[in-house]
N, C-alpha and C positions, 0 to 999 in steps of 0.2 A: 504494500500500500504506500503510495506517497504523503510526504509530509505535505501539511497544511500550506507549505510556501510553493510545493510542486504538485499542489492540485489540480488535476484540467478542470478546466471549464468546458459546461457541456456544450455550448452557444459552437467552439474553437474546435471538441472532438465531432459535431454533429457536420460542421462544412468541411474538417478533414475527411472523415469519413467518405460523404456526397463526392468530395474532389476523386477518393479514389473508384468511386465506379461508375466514371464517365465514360472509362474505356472498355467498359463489360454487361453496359445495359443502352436499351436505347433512348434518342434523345429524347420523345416525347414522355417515357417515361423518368430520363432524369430529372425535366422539368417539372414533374408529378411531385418529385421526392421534393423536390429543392421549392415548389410552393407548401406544399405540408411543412415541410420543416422550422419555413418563416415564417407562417401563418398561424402554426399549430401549436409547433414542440418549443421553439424559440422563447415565444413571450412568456409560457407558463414556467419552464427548465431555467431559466436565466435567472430567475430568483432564487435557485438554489443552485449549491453546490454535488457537483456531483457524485463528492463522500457519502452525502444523506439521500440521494435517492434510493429510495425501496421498493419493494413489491407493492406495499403500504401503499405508498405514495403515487404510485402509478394507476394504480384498483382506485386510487379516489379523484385521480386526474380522468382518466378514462372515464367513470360515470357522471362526471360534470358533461363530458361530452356525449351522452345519451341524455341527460338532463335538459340537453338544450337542444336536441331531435337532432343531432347529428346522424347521417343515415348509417347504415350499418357497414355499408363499404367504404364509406371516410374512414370509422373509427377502427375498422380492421387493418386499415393500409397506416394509420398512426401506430395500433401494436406494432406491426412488423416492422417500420423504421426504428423506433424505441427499443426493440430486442435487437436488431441489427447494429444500431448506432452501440447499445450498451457492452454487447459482445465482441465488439472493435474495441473498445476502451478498455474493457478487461484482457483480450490477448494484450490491448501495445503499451497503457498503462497500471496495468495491474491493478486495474481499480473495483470494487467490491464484485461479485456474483448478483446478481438479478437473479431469479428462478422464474420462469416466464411459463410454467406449468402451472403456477400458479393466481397466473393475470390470464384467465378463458374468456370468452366473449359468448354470447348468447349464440347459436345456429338461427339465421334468420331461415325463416320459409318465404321463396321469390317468390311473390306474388306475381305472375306477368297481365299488364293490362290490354284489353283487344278490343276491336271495332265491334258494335252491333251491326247485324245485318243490314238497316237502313242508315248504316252511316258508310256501310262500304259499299251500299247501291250509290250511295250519292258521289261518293267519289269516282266509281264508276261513271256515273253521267256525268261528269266532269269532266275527265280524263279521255273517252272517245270522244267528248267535241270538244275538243281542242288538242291540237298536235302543239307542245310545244314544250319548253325544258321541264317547267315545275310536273306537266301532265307523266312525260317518261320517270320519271325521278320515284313520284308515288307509285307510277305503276309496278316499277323496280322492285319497290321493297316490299308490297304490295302480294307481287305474285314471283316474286323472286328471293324474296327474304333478303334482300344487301342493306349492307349500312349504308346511313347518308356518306360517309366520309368515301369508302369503296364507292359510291356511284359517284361522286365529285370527281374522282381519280380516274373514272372510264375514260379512256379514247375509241376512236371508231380502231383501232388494230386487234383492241380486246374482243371484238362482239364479231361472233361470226354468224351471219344470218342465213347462211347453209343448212348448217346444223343444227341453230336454235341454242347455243353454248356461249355466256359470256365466262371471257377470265379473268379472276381476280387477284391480283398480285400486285397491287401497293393501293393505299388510301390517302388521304389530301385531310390534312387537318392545319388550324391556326394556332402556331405557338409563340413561344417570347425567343426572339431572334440572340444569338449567341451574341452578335455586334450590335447594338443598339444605336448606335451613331444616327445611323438615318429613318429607321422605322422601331416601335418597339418588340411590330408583335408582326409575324408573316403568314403567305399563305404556303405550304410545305408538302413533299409528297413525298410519304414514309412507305416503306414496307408496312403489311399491317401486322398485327400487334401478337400473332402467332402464327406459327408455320402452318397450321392447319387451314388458319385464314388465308392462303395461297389456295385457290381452289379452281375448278369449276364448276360453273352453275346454268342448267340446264333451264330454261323458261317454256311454258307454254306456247301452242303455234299462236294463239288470238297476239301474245304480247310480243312474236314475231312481226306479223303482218302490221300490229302498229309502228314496231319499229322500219318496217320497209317506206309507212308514208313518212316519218317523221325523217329517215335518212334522205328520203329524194328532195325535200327540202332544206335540210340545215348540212349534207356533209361537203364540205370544203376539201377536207384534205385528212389523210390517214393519223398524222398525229396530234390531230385537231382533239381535244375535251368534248365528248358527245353532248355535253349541258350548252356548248357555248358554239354560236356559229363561227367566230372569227377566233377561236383557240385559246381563249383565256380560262384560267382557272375561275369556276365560281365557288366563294365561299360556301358553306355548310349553313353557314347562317342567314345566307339567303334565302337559301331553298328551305329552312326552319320558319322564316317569315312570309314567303311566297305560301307555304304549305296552312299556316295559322288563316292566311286571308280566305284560299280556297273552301277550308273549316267554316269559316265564318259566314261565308257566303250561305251554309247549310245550317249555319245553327249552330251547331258544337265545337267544340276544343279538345283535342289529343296533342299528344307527343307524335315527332314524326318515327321516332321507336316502335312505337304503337304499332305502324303499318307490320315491320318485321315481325311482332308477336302476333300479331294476327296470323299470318301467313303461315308461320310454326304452326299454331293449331291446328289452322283449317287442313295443314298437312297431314298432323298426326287422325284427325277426325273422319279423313274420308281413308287411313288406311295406309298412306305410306309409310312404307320400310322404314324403323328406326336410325337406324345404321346408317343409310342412304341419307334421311332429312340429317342427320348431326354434320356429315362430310357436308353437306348443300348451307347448311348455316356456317360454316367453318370453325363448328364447335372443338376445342381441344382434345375432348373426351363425351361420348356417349352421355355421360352420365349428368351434365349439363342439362340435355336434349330431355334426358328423363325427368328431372326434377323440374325442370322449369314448363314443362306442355304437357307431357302425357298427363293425358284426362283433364286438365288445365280448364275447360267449359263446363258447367255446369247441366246445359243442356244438352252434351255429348254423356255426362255420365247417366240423366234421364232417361236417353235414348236406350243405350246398354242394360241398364233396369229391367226398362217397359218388355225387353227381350224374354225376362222372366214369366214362362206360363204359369195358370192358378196349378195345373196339373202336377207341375212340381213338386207342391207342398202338401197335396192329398194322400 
C-alpha cells in the first residue's frame, strides 16, 4: 500500500487507465468510456481518496444512481469501468482489493417496444406514396430489421437488387472528433460494433421493387450514400426527426428503434428460424434473439393458447 504522500488519485488513475486502451478498443467506444468517466465517476470519486474506496462505498454510489432512474445499461457500463479502472490501480499501485462479487446489479428483463398494427399500416401508407430517403430508411428497418446508423452507412455497392441481399459492414454515427480545432463533434463511418454485425440481410421482393423505383430516380453513382442523391453523409439524427414528423402526421410517437423491434417479432410470430432471424439482426449470440422477442407479443402468446382444445383437459 502506498503512503498517504504517494496516494493516487483516482481522477489521474481513471485517464491513465482510458489513455491505455485506446489502442485495444474502438473509438466510439473509447468515447463511451471517457464520457462516463467525466460525467459519472469523476465528480462523485474526486472527493475521495482512493485509500477509502470500498465495496461500501461503491453499493451506495451505485444506488444513488438507480435512485435517480439511471437506466440499467448506464449503470452496468459505470460497474465495469469502476472494476476495471480499480483493478488497474491494484496491479500498478498496489492499492486496496475491491471484491466486485460483491457490488451485483439487478438482471433487468428487456422489455422491447413494437408498432401496433395501425400504426404500421400507417407507415405503410406513407412509405408507398412516396419514394424518397426518410420513406426507404423506415422501410429498412421496418422489414429489414437494420439500425439507423447501418442504413446511414448504405451505398448503392452494398445492395444488390438481383438477389434481394443488402450488406452490412460499417455504420455512420456522430462522435467528438479527436482534433477539435475546427468542429467539435463529426459525422464518422465505423465498422459496426460486432463482428457478427458484419452480415447479410436478405429483404423481401415488395421492398425490392421499391427499391428498383427509388434507385431509377436518386442513383448517381456507385459510391454515392443511398439516403443522399449527391453522396453526402446524412446524419442519424435527421432521419430521427424526419421519422418523428412522419409519426406525427399519424398521431403517434415511437423511437425509430421501434421499427427494428417490430420486425424481430413479426419475424419470430409468423415462424422464422431462430438461428436465421439472430445472424439477420446481427445479434452476437442466439441468446439475445431469445430473451428479447420470442413470444415478446402478447397476442402471439393468445394465439398459441387458443390452440388449446377443451378435449385436452377431459
Amino acid at each position: 500500500m502506498k503512503t498517504n504522500n504517494e496516494t493516487q488519485d483516482m481522477i489521474m488513475i481513471s485517464n491513465e487507465w482510458l489513455y491505455s486502451k485506446q489502442i485495444s478498443i474502438k473509438y466510439s467506444t473509447y468515447i463511451k468510456y471517457k464520457n462516463l468517466i467525466e460525467t459519472q465517476i469523476h465528480p462523485f470519486f474526486k472527493k475521495h481518496s482512493i485509500d477509502t474506496i470500498s465495496e461500501t462505498l461503491i453499493i451506495d454510489y451505485l444506488n444513488e444512481k438507480y435512485k435517480k432512474n439511471y437506466s440499467h445499461s448506464t449503470t452496468t457500463s459505470i460497474r465495469f469501468l469502476l472494476k476495471s479502472i480499480l483493478t488497474y490501480a491494484e496491479i500498478k499501485y498496489q492499492v486496496k482489493h475491491i471484491d466486485f462479487q460483491f457490488i451485483k446489479l439487478s438482471h433487468e428483463k428487456i422489455e422491447s417496444t413494437i408498432l401496433s398494427s395501425y400504426q404500421i399500416s400507417c407507415l405503410d401508407e406513407y412509405c408507398f406514396q412516396h419514394i424518397n430517403s426518410i420513406s426507404l430508411s423506415i422501410l429498412l428497418a421496418l422489414y429489414g430489421g437494420l439500425r439507423i446508423g447501418e442504413i446511414c452507412a448504405l451505398q448503392w455497392k452494398d445492395i444488390n437488387l438481383e438477389h434481394g441481399i443488402i450488406t452490412i459492414s460499417k455504420t455512420l454515427q456522430r462522435l467528438e472528433n479527436k482534433d477539435q480545432s475546427t468542429t467539435k463533434t463529426s459525422l464518422m463511418i465505423l465498422k459496426p460494433k460486432t463482428l457478427s454485425s458484419q452480415r447479410q440481410v436478405p429483404v423481401p421482393k415488395f421492398i425490392i421493387e421499391y427499391f428498383r423505383q427509388y434507385y431509377s430516380i436518386y442513383f448517381h453513382h456507385n459510391e454515392d450514400y443511398i439516403l443522399s442523391p449527391i453522396g453526402k453523409k446524412i446524419d442519424p439524427r435527421t432521419i430521427q426527426y424526419r421519422f418523428k414528423k412522419v409519426c406525427g402526421y399519424y398521431h403517434f410517437s415511437t423511437n425509430f428503434h421501434t421499427l427494428r423491434h417490430t420486425y424481430a417479432t413479426q419475424c419470430v410470430e409468423i415462424g422464422i428460424e431462430i438461428k436465421s432471424l439472430s445472424e439477420i439482426l446481427g445479434h452476437s449470440n442466439i441468446s439475445t434473439t431469445l430473451n428479447r422477442y420470442v413470444h415478446s407479443s402478447l397476442s402471439f402468446k393468445q394465439n398459441q393458447i387458443n390452440k388449446i382444445k377443451k378435449s385436452y383437459f377431459s
